[in-house]
MIRODREN-218559 format. One record per residue (C-alpha): x, y, z. Coordinates in steps of 0.2 Angstrom, whole numbers, plus 5000, padded with zeros to 4 digits. Each point is the difference from the previous one (the first is absolute). Last residue first. Layout:
<rs>
XYZ...
</rs>
This chain:
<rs>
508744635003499850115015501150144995499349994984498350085006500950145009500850054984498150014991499450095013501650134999499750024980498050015003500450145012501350074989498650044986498650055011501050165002498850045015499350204995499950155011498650095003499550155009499250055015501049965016499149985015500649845007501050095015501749934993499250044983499650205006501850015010500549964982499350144991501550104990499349954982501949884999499649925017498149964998500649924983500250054982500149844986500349815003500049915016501749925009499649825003500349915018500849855002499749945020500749905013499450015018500750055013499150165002501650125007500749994983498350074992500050115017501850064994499750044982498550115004500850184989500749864990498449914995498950174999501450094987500049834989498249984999499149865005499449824995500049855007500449825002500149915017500849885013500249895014497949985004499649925014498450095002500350115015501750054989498950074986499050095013501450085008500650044983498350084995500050085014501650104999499350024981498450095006501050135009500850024985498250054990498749894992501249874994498549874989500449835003500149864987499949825006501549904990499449834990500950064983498350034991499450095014501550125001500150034980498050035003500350145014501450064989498850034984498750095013501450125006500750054983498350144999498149994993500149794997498649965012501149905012498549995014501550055010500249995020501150095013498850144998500750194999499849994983498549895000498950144996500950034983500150184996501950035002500349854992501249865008501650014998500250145017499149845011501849934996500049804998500649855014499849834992500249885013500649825002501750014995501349834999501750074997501649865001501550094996500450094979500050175005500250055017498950045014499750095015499050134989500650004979499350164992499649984982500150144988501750015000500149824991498950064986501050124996501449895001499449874989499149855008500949834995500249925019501750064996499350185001499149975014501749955010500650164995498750075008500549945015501750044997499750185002498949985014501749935011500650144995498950115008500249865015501950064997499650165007499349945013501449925007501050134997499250135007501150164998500650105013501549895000500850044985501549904999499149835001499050074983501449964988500349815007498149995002499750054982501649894992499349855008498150004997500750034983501049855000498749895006498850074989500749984982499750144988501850024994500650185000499950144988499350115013499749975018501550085005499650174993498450005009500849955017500850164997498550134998499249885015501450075011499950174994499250055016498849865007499350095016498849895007498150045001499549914983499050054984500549914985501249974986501449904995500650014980501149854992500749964984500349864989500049855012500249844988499449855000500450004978498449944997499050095014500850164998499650095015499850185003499550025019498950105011500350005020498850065009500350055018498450055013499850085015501349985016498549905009500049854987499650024980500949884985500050064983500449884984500150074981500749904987500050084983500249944985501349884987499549864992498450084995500750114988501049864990501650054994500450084986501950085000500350104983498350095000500750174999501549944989498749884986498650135004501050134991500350205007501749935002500549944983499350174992501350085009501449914993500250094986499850185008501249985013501649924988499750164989500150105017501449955007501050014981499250194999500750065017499050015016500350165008501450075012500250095016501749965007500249925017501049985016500249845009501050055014499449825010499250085016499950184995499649984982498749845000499150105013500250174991499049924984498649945012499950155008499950134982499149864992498550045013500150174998500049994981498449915002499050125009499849975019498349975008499550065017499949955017501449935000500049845006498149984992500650064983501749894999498749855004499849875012499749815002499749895014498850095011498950054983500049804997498950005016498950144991499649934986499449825010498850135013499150084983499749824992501249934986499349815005501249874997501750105007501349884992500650134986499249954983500750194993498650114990498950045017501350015011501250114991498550124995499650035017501950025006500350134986500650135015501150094990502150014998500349815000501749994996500449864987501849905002501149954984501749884998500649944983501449924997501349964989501349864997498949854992498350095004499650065018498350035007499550115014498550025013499650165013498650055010499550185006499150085014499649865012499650055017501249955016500250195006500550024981500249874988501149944986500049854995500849834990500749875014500350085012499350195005500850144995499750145010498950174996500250125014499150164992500650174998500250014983501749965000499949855007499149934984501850024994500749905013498249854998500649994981502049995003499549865014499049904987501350014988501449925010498749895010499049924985501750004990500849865012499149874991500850074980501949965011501150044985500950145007498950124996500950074983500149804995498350024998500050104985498550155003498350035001499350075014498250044999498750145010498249994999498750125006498350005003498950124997499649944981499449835007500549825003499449875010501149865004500049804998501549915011501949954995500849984982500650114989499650004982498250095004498349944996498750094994498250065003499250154996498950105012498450064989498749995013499049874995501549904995501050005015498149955010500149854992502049955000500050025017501949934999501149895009499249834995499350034982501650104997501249855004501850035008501749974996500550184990499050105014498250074998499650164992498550105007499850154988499750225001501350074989501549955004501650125009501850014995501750055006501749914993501750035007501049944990501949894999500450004980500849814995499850004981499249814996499949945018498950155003499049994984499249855008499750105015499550164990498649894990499449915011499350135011499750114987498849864993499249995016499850185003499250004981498849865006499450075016499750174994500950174999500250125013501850095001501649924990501350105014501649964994501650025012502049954993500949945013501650085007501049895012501050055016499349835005500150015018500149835013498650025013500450045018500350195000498150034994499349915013500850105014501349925010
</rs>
């Protein structure tokens, strides 16, 4: 039976406004205004609308924790907060924005089952263009397993309001940079693993429709399967009265910043795991007070051929209780029907995750908890290091002992300061000249009875090298540096060779924090 013989039809006329671009807070007062008004004077509408650019977080969520609220400002995106609930979006003028706003009793009463009724009218007209858009449980459209649109509602006593946005143009950039999506470091290879999982009307088509085109679909969808036909209308006088008073309400910090949470109880968990199939990161939104999982995005470069199955996993691991046990569970449950997927080392990924979570009840933020790399070891057991083991590339690129294991500690670069935090803690500081340098070290290390060590490394060098740091046995905390690295300037056969010519920077900082935690481990 086709899909539009299997839904019950309406044979109701609605009346269709279309309010245009306006800003956050005057979409935010219509929005309240015409659901509340829909209770008053019950008037079933088709609504079409489109923001000017802003990142507007959901009616239950924090800006500080959903929202880039720097680099919003320095590029004029405003910020607001919507009345319904669900995740933080970025809106601009391409996008559009489709609302039904009706008695709910019209729909049978069932506000849950709206998601599939309305979702399925959008992805038939969407049809129409030529592209196979699906609705997609719980609240999107995609095509060929690619998100296209979202959908939220809200009712009030007897009325509802149900709206869905359709990304037209590729704003994927812009998203990224003003939204707190779980991707830590917004780097050319992170853009373009979201770019898998999220499409545009533009790149389906190959062009871009006008706006009346796209209201010409999406208006036949809610026509042919529920035969809702509509009447072009305006808003009236009353409508827009009760619009302009409360505007001013929503462009106030008392409604923007109606939820304040901490910032740093909820960030970013990040944990990436490499075996022959390449490597899998998994990068998590976690609100630490609340031990929530927020949301979910899993990157990386491996061999086997995911599919959409990581596009689902995603949507499982939303919204759910940040408990290991039980997500170790759902994960293998899910992933047992895919079984070109390693598993197993998937959840050694995961398995990261929750290391740095156990940092961040060690007290180190999240930040500073995805700097640290935990090697055959977990936060929190017995870790007695002997060595010190530091970057030749820290060192100054006119020092003489760069390429040295040794440091006369003269104060020219970050090196020197860790040599003395080493001494001063009873560790032997080793300059790592170049990787083939490190395999000795470790055989060295071990030679000497040593168990384990501290070090510091950039993140790209310790994943790419993750398996002979397993392979060592030995336990280690390594340190992400700060600033550009061989990897990011494009040089790193140069620093496995130990011929790298710039100059990175220990973050002195966190190696004083992790000294000072491996100290109260033995008290």
């Amino acid at each position: 039976m086709a899909e539009k013989d299997k839904m019950e039809k309406l044979n109701i006329t609605f009346r269709e406004i279309d309010t245009g671009v306006k800003t956050a807070a005057w979409n935010m007062a219509s929005d309240d205004a015409l659901l509340k008004m829909q209770v008053e004077r019950p008037m079933p509408t088709l609504r079409f609308l489109s923001f000017e650019r802003c990142a507007l977080v959901g009616y239950f969520q924090s800006v500080s924790q959903e929202i880039r609220i720097d680099y919003c400002h320095k590029l004029g995106i405003d910020i607001n907060r919507r009345i319904t609930g669900g995740g933080s979006i970025y809106f601009d003028p391409s996008q559009v924005g489709w609302e039904i706003i009706a008695p709910i009793s019209l729909f049978g009463g069932n506000v849950p089952s709206f998601y599939e009724t309305f979702g399925k009218c959008v992805s038939f007209g969407l049809q129409k263009l030529g592209i196979n858009a699906k609705f997609k449980p719980r609240n999107d459209i995609e095509i060929g397993s690619k998100k296209v649109s979202g959908m939220g509602g809200i009712s009030f006593e007897d009325a509802f309001l149900f709206q869905g946005t359709l990304l037209v143009q590729d704003r994927i950039e812009e998203m990224l940079y003003s939204l707190r999506v779980p991707i830590e470091k917004l780097k050319p290879k992170e853009i373009d693993s979201v770019r898998e999982r999220v499409t545009c009307i533009q790149h389906e088509l190959g062009r871009i429709p006008d706006r009346e085109e796209l209201k010409d679909v999406i208006r036949a969808g809610f026509f042919e399967l529920l035969a809702i036909s509509t009447r072009k209308d305006e808003l009236d006088k009353t409508e827009l009265d009760r619009i302009e008073k409360t505007v001013p309400f929503f462009s106030t910090q008392e409604w923007i910043n109606r939820v304040k949470l901490p910032s740093d109880s909820q960030g970013f968990l990040t944990g990436s795991y490499r075996k022959d199939f390449g490597v899998v990161r998994i990068n998590m939104t976690v609100n630490t007070t609340q031990k929530m999982v927020r949301q979910t995005v899993i990157t990386g470069d491996f061999l086997f051929e995911a599919g959409s199955a990581f596009y689902d996993l995603e949507r499982i691991l939303r919204n759910i209780r940040f408990e290991k046990d039980s997500i170790f569970k759902l994960v293998s449950e899910f992933l047992a029907t895919y079984p070109q997927i390693p598993v197993n080392d998937f959840l050694e990924a995961l398995k990261e995750v929750f290391k740095k979570w156990d940092w961040v009840k060690a007290g180190f933020t999240s930040d500073e908890a995805n700097s640290l790399f935990a090697v055959n070891y977990s936060p929190g057991e017995e870790f007695n290091p002997k060595y010190f083991l530091f970057p030749y590339c820290a060192k100054d690129t006119s020092c003489s002992f760069r390429y040295n294991q040794a440091c006369p500690g003269c104060g020219t670069c970050t090196v020197g300061n860790g040599y003395k935090m080493a001494l001063d803690n009873d560790l032997i500081p080793i300059t790592i000249t170049s990787f083939e340098d490190l395999l000795e070290k470790f055989d060295m290390m071990k030679a000497n009875s040593a168990t384990a060590y501290i070090g510091s490394c950039c993140e790209p060098f310790y994943v790419k090298h993750q398996e002979e740091f397993r392979d060592s046995g030995l336990k280690g905390v390594l340190i992400n540096v700060k600033d550009s690295t061989c990897y990011d300037l494009g040089e790193a056969h140069n620093a496995y060779v130990g011929t790298f010519e710039s100059k990175t920077e220990l973050d002195t900082y966190l190696v004083e924090k992790i000294l000072e935690f491996v100290k109260s481990l033995k008290n």
